[in-house]
GULOTOR-77456 format. One line per 4 residues: their letters; for each residue x, y, z of N, C-alpha, C, O, CB. Coordinates in steps of 0.05 Angstrom, whole numbers, plus 5000, padded with zeros to 4 digits. Each point is the difference from the previous one (the first is absolute). Glycine has a CB too. Example, Ala and Ser with C-alpha at 12.3 -4.5 7.8 and 13.67 -1.06 7.14 Angstrom:
2
as> 5264/4886/5156/4982/5024/5000/5018/5024/5000/5021/5000/5013/4941/4977/5012  5031/5044/4961/5016/5024/5001/4985/5022/5014/5010/5022/5004/5014/4965/4953
//
This chain:
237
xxxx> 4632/6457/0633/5027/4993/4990/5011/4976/5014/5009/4980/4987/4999/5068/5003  4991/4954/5034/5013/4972/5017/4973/4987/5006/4979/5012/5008/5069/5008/5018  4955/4949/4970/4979/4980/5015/5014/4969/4989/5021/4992/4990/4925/5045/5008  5029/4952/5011/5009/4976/5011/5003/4978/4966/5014/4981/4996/4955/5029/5066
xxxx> 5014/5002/4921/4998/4997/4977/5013/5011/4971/4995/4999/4976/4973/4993/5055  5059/5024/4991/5021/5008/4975/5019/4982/4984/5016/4983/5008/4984/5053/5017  4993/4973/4950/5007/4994/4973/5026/5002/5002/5013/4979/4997/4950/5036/4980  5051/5010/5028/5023/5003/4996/5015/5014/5029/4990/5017/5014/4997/4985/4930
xxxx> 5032/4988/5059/5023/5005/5026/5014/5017/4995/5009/4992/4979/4995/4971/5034  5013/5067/4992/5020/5004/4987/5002/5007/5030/4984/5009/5017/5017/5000/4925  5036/4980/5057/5013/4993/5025/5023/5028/4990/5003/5005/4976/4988/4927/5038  5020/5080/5004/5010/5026/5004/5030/4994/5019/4994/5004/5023/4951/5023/4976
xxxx> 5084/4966/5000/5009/4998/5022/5014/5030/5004/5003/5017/4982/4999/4928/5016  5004/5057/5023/5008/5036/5015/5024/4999/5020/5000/4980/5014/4946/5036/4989  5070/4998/4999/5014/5001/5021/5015/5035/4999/5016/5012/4987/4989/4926/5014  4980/5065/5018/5011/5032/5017/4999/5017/4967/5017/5012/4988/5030/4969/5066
xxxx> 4915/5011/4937/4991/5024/4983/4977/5015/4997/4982/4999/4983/5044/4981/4998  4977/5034/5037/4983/5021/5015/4994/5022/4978/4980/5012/4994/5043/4979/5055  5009/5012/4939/5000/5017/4973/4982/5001/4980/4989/5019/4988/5049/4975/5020  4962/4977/4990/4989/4989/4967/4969/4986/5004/4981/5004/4984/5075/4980/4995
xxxx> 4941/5002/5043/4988/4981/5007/4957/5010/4987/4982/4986/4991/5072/5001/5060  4948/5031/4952/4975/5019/4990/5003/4999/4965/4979/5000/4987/5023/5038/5061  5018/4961/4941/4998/5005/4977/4984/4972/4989/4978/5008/4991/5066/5026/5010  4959/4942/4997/4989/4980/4993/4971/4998/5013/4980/4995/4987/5067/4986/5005
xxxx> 4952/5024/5040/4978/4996/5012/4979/5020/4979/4980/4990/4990/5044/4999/5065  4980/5028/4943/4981/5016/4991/4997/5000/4968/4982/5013/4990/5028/5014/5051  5006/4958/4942/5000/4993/4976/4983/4979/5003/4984/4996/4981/5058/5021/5005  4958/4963/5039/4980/4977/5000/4973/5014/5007/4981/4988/4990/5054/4973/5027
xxxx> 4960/5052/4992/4974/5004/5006/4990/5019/4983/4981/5012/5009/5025/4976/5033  5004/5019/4930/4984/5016/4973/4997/4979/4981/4987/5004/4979/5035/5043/5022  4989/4927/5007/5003/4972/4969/4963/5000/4999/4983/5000/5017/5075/4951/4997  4942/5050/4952/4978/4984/4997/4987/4974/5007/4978/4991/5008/5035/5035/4968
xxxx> 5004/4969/5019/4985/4972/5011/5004/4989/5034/5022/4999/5011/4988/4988/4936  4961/5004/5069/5000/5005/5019/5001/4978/5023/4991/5002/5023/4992/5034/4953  5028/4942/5013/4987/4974/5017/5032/4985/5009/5010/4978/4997/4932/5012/4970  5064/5032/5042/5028/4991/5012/5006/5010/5032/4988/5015/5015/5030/4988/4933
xxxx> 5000/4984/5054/5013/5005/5037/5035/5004/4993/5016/4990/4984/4943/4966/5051  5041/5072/4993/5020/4997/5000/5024/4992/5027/4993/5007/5023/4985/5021/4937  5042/4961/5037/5012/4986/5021/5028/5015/4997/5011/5001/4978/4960/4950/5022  5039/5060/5019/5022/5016/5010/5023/4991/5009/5014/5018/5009/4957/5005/4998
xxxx> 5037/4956/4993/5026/4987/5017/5028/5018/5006/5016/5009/4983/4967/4946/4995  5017/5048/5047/5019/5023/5010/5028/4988/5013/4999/4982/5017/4957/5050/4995  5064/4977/4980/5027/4990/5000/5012/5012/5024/5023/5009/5001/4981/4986/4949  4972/5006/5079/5002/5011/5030/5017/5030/4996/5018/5011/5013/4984/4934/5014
xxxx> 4985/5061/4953/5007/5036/5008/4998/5013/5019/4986/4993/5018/5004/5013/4952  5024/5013/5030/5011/5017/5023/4984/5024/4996/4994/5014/5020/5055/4969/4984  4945/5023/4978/4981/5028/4995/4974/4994/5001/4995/4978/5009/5034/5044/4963  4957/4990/5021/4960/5004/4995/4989/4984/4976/4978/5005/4988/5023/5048/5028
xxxx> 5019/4926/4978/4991/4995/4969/4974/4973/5010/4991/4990/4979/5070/5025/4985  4932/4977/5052/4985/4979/5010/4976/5020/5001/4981/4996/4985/5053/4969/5042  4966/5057/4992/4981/5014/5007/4985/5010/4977/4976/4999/5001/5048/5010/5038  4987/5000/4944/4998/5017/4976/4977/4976/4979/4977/5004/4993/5085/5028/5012
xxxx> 4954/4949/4992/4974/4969/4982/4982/4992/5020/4981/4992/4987/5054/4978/4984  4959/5028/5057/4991/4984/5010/4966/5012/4983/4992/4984/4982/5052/5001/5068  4941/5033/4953/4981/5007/4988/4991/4997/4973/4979/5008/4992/5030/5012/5040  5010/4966/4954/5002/4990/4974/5003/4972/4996/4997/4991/4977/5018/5049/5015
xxxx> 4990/4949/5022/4995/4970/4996/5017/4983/5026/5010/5013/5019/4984/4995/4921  5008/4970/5059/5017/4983/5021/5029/5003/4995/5013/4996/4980/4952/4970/5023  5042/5042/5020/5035/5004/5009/5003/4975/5011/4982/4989/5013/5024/5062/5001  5012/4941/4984/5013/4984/5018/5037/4997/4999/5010/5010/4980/4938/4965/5015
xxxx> 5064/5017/5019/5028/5007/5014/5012/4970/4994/4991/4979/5008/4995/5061/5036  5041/4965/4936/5016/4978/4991/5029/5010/5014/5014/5020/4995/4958/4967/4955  5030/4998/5063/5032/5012/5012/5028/4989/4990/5023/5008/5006/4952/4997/5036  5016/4976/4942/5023/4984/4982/4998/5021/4979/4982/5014/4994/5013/4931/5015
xxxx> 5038/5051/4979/5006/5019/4990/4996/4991/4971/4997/4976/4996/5032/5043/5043  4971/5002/4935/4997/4988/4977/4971/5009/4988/4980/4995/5014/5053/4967/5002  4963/5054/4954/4978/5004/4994/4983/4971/4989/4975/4998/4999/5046/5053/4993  4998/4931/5002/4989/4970/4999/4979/4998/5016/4977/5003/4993/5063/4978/5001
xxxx> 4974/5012/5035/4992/4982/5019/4975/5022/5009/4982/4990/5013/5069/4978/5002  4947/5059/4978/4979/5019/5008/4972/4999/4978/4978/5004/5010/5065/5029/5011  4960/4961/4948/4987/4993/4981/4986/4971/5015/4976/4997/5006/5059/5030/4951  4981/4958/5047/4990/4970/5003/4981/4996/5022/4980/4986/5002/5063/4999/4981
xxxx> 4974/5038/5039/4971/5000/5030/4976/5013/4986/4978/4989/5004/5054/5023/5045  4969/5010/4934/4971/5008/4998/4984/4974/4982/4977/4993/5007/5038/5066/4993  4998/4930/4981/4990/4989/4987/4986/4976/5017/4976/5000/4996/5055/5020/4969  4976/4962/5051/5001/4984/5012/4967/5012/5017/4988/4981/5011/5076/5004/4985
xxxx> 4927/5034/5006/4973/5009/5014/4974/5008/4985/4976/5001/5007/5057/5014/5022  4981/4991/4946/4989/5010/4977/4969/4992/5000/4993/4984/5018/5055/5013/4956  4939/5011/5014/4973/4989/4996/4998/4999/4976/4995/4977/4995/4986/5037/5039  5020/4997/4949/4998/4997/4972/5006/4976/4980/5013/4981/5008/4995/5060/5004
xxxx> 4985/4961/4970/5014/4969/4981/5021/5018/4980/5013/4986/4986/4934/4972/5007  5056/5062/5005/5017/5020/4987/5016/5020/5012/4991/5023/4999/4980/4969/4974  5055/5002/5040/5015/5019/5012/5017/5021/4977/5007/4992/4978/4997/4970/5064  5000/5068/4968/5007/5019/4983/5029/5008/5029/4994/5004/5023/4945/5013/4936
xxxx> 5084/4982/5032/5019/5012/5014/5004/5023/4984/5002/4999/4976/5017/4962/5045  4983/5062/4995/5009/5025/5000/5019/5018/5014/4996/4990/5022/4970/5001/4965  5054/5031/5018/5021/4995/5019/4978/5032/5009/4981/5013/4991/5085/4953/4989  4954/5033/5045/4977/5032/5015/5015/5023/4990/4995/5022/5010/4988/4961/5044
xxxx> 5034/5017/4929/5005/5026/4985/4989/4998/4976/5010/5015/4983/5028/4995/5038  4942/4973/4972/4997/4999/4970/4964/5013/5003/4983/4996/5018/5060/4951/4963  4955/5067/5000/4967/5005/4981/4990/4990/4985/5005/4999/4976/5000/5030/5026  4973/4957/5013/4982/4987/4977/4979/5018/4975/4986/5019/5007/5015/4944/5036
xxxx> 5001/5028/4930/4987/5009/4992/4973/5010/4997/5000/5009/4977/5032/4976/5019  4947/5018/5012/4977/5000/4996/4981/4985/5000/4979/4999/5014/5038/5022/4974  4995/4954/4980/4981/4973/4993/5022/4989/4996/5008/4995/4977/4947/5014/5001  5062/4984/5048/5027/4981/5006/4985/4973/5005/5003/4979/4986/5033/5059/5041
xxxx> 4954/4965/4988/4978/4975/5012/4973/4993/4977/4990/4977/5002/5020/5045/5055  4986/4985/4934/4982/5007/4978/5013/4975/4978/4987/4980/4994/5004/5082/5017  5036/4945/4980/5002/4992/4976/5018/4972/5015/5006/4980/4987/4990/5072/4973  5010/4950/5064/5008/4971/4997/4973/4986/5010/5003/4976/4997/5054/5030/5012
xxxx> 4928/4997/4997/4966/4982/5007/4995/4991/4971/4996/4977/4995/4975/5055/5049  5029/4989/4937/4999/4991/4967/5022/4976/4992/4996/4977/4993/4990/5076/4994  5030/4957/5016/5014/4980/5000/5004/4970/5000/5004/4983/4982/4998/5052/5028  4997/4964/5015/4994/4968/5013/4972/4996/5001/4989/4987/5018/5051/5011/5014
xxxx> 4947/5013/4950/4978/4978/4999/5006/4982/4972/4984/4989/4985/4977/5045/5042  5063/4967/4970/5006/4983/4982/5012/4976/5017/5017/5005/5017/4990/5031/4945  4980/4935/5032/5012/4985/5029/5028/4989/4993/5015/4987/5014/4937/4996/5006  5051/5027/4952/5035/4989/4999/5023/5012/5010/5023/4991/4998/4964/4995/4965
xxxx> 5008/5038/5050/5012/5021/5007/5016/4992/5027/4985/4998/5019/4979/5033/4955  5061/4966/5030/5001/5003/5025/5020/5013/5016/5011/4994/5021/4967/4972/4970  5026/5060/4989/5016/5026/5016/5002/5018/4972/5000/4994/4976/5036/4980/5069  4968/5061/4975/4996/5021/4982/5016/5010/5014/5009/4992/5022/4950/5013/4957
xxxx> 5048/5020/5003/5015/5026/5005/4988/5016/4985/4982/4994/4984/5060/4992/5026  4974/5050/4998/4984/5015/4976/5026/5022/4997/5023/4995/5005/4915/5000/5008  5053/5027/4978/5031/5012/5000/5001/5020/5033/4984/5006/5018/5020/5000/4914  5022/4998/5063/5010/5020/5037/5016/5023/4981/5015/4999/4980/5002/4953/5073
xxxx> 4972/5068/4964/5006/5029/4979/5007/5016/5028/4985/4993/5019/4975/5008/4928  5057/5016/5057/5011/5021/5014/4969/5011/5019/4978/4995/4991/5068/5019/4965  4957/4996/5062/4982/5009/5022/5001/5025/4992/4984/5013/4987/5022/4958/5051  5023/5037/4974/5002/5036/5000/5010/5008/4973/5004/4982/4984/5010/5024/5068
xxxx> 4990/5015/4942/5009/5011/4985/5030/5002/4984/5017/5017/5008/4945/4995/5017  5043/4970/4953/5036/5000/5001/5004/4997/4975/4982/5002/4983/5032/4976/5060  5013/5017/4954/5011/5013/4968/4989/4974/4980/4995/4976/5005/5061/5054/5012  4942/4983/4962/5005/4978/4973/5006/4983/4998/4986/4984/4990/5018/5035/4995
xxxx> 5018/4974/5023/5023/4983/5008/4991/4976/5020/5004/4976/4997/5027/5067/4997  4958/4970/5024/4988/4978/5019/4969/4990/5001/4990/4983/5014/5045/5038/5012  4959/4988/4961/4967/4995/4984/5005/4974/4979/4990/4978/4997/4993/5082/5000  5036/4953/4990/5008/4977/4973/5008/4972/5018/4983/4983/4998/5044/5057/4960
xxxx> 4994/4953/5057/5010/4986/5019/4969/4985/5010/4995/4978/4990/5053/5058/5022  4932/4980/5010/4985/4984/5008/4988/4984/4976/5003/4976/4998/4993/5054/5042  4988/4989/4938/4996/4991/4986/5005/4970/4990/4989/4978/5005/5010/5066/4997  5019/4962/4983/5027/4975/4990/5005/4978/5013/5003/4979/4988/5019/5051/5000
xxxx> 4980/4974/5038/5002/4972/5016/4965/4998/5005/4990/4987/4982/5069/5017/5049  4930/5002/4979/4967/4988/5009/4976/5000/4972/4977/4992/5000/5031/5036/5058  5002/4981/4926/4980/4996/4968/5017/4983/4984/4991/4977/4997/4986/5072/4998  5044/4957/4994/5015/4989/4972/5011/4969/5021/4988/4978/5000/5035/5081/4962
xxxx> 4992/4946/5048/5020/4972/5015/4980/4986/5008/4997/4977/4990/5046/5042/5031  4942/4989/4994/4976/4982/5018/4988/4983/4973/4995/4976/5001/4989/5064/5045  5011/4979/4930/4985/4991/4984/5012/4974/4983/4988/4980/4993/4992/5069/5009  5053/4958/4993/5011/4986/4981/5005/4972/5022/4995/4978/4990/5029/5068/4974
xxxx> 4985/4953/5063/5000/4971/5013/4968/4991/4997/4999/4989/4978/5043/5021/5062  4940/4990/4969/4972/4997/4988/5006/4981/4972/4997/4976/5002/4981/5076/5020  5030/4956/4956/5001/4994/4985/5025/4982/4994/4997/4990/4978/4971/5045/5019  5051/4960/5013/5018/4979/5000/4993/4980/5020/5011/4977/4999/5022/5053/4987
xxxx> 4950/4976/5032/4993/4977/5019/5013/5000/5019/5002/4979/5013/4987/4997/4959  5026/5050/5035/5016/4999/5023/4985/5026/5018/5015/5019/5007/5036/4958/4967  4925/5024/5031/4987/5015/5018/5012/5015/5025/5002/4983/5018/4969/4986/4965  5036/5051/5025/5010/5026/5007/4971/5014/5009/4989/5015/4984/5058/4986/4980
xxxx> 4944/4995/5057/4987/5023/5016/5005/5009/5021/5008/4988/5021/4967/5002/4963  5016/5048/5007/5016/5007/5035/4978/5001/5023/4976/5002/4996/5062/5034/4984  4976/4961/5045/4977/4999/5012/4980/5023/5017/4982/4997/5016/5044/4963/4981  4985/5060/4994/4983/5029/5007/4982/5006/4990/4986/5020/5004/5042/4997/5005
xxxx> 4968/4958/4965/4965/5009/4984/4997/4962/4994/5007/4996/4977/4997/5072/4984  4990/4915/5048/5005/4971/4991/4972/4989/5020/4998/5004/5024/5069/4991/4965  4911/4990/4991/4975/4987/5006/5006/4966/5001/5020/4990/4991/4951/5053/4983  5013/4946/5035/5010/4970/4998/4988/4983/5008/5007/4995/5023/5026/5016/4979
xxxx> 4944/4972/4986/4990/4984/5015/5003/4990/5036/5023/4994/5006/4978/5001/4942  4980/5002/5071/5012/4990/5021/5003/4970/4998/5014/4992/5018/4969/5046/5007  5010/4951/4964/4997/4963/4997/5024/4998/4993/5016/4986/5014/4937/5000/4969  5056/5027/4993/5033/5001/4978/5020/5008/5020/5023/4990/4998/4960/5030/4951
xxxx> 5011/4999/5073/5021/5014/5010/5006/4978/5020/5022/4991/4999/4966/5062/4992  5000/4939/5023/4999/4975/5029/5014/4979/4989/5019/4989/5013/4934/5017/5010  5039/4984/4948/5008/4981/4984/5032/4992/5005/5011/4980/5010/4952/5037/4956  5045/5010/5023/5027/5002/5002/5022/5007/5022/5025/4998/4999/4955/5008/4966
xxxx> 5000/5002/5054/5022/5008/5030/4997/5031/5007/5009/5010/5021/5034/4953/4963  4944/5051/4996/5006/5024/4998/5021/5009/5005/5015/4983/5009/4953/5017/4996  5044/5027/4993/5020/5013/5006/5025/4981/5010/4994/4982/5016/4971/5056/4992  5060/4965/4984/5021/4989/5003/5007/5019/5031/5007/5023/4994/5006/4960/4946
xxxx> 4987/5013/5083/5015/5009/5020/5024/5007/5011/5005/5017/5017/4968/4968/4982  5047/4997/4985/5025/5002/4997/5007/5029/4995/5012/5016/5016/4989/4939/4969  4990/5049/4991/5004/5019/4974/4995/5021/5015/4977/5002/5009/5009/4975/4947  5036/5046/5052/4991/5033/5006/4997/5018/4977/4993/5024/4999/5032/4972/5041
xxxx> 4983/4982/4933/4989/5022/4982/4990/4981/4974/5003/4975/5001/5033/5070/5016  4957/4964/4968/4989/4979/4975/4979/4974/5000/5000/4980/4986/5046/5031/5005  4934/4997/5032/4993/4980/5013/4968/4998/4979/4984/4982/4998/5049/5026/5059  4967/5011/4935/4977/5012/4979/5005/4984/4975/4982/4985/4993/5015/5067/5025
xxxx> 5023/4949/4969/5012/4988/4971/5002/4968/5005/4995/4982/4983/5038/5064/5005  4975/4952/5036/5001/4974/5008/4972/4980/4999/4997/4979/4987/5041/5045/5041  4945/4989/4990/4976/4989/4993/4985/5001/4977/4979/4987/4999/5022/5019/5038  5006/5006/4946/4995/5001/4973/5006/4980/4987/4981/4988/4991/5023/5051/5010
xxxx> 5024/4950/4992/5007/4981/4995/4987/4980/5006/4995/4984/4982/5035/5035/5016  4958/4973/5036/4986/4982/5009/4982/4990/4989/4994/4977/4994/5019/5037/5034  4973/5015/4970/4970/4994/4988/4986/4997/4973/4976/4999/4993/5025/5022/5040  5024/4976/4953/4994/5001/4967/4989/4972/4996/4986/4997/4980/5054/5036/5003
xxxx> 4962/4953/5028/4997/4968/4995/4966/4992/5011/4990/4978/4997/5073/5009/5015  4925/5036/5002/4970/4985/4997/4984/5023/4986/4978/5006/5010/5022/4958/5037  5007/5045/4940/4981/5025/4971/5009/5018/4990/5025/5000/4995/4942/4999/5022  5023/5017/4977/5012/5015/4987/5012/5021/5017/5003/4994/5023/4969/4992/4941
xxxx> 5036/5040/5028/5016/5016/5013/4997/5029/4969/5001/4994/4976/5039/4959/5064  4956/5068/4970/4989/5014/4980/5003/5039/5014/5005/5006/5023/4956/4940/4959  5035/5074/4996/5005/5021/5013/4975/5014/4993/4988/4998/4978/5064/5001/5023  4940/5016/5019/4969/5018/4997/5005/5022/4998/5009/5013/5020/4964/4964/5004
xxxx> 5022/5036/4950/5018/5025/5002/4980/5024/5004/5009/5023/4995/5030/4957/4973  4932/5018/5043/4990/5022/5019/5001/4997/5033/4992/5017/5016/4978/4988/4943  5044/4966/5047/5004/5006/5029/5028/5016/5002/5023/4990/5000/4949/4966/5016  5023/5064/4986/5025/5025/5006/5006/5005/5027/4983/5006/5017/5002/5019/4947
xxxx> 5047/4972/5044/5002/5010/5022/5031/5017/5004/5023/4997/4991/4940/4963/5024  5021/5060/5004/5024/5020/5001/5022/5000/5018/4991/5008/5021/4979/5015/4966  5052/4974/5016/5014/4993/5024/5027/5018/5007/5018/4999/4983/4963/4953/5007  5022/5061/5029/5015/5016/5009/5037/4995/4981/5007/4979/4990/4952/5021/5063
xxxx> 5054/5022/4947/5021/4997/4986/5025/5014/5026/5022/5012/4997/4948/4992/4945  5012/4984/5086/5022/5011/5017/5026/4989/5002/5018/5008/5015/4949/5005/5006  5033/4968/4963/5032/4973/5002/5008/5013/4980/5017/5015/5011/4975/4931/5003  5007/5059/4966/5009/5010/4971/5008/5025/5020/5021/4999/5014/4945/4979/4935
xxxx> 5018/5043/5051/5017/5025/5006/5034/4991/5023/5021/5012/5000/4918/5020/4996  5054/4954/5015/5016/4991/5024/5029/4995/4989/5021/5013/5000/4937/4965/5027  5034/4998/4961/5022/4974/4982/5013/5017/4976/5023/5005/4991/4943/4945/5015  5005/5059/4985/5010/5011/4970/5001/4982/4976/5011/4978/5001/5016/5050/5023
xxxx> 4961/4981/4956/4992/4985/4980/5018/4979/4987/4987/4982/4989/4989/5055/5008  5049/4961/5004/5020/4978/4987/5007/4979/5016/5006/4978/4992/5012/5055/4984  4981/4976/5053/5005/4986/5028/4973/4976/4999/5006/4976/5000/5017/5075/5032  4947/4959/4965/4984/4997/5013/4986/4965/4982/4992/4978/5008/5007/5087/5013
xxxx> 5003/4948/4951/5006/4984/4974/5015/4970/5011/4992/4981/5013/5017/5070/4953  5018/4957/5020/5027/4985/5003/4994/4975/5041/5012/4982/5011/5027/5081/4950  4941/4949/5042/5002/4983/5034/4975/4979/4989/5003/4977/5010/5010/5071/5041  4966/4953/4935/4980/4990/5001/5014/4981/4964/4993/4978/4992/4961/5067/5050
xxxx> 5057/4965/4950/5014/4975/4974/5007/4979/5014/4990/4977/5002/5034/5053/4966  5008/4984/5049/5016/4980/5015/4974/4979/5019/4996/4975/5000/5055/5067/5004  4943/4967/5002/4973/4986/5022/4991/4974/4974/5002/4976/5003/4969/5083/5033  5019/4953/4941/4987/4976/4983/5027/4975/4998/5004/4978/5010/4958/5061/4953
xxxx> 5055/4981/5020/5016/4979/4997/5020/4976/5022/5014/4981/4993/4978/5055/4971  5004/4973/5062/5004/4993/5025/4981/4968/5000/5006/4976/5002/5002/5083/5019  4972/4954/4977/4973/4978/5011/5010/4982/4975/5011/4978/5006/4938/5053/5018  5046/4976/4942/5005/4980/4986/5012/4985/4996/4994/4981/4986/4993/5035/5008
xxxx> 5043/4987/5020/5020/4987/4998/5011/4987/5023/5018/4984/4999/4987/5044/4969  4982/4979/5051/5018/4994/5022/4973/4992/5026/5006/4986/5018/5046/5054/4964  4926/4969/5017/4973/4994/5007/5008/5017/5033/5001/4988/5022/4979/4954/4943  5023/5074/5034/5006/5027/5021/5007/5023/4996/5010/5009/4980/5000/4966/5039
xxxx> 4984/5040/5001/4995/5036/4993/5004/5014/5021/4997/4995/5024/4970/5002/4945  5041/5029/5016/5017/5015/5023/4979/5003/5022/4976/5007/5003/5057/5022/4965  4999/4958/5054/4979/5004/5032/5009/5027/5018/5009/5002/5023/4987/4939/4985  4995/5083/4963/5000/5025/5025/4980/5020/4979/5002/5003/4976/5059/4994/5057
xxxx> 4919/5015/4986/4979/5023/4985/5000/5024/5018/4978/5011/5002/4988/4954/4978  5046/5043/5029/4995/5024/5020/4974/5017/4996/4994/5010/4978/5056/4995/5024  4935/4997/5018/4970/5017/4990/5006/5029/4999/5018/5013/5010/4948/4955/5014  5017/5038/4964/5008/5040/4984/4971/5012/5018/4978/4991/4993/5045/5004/4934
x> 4980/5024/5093/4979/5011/5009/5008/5027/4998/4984/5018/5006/4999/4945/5022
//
């Protein structure tokens, strides 16, 4: 799975998730497809969540704050020519890795998403929601040319990603959508709809569904208008 000759990177950032941190690790190590590494960048947790990846791929310790600036250190080590960001509460599908390798062997390609569907178990209501924003919306900017990916399931060339600066650092939130925008301008940008990934709905239960919504609109329309975004995320453990 890890060597010196990986294809694909998928960079993981973590902070004080000891909880979750297994859920992805172990979703990476059932993917079909096998010629990848994985890289852990840890946001100097306080719990076991270092201890817990180190047997699964390279940890290493970002003490600047920001899932940006934690995305950008792993990336920045990467070995791969294809980085896959995933968040450590999220589940990869199976043939997550699989279908974006299919993917980009198209060389015009130069970023994916796929859909993000509920982890645990929850109402209708919030199924439709993930749904709706990570299949239909994702799908319909795609198609206006105003590209929208999130970054708890988001692939991306490494040449395209460096290109551009990667990750906005500033940004404590939207920093994902942001680089999206960036990257539309050297290929294409497209959605893979067997790379599936599952991602915890512990903010939703928290916030609550109208709260949780209504914060990530204001956030778009923030950036589009005004090219800034809310600078507060409190983490949900």
């Amino acid at each position: 799975m890890i060597g010196k000759s990986a294809r694909i990177s998928v960079i993981v950032p973590a902070l004080n998730e000891q909880k979750y941190i297994r859920i992805v690790l172990f979703g990476l190590g059932r993917q079909a497809y096998r010629n990848f590494e994985v890289v852990v960048v840890d946001g100097n947790s306080r719990d076991r969540t270092r201890e817990i990846a180190k047997p699964y791929g390279r940890v290493i310790v970002e003490k600047g704050k920001g899932v940006g600036r934690a995305r950008n250190s792993g990336a920045r080590i990467a070995k791969g020519s294809l980085l896959v960001f995933l968040d450590a509460d999220t589940k990869p599908s199976e043939g997550l890795l699989s279908a974006y390798a299919r993917e980009f062997m198209d060389p015009g390609v130069v970023a994916a998403t796929g859909p993000i569907l509920p982890l645990e178990e929850t109402t209708g209501r919030v199924r439709f929601g993930y749904r709706f924003v990570s299949v239909f919306f994702v799908k319909l900017s795609i198609a206006l040319h105003r590209p929208t990916f999130i970054g708890s399931n988001f692939a991306v060339r490494k040449g395209a990603f460096e290109m551009v600066g990667g990750f906005n650092e500033r940004f404590i939130t939207y920093e994902d959508w942001d680089l999206s925008a960036r990257l539309q301008r050297y290929g294409r940008m497209i959605f893979a709809n067997d790379a599936v990934a599952y991602t915890s709905v512990r903010r939703v239960r928290k916030w609550g569904m109208a709260r949780y919504f209504f914060y990530y609109m204001v956030n778009m329309f923030r950036h589009r208008l005004f090219k800034s975004t809310n600078r507060t995320y409190a983490p949900v453990r």
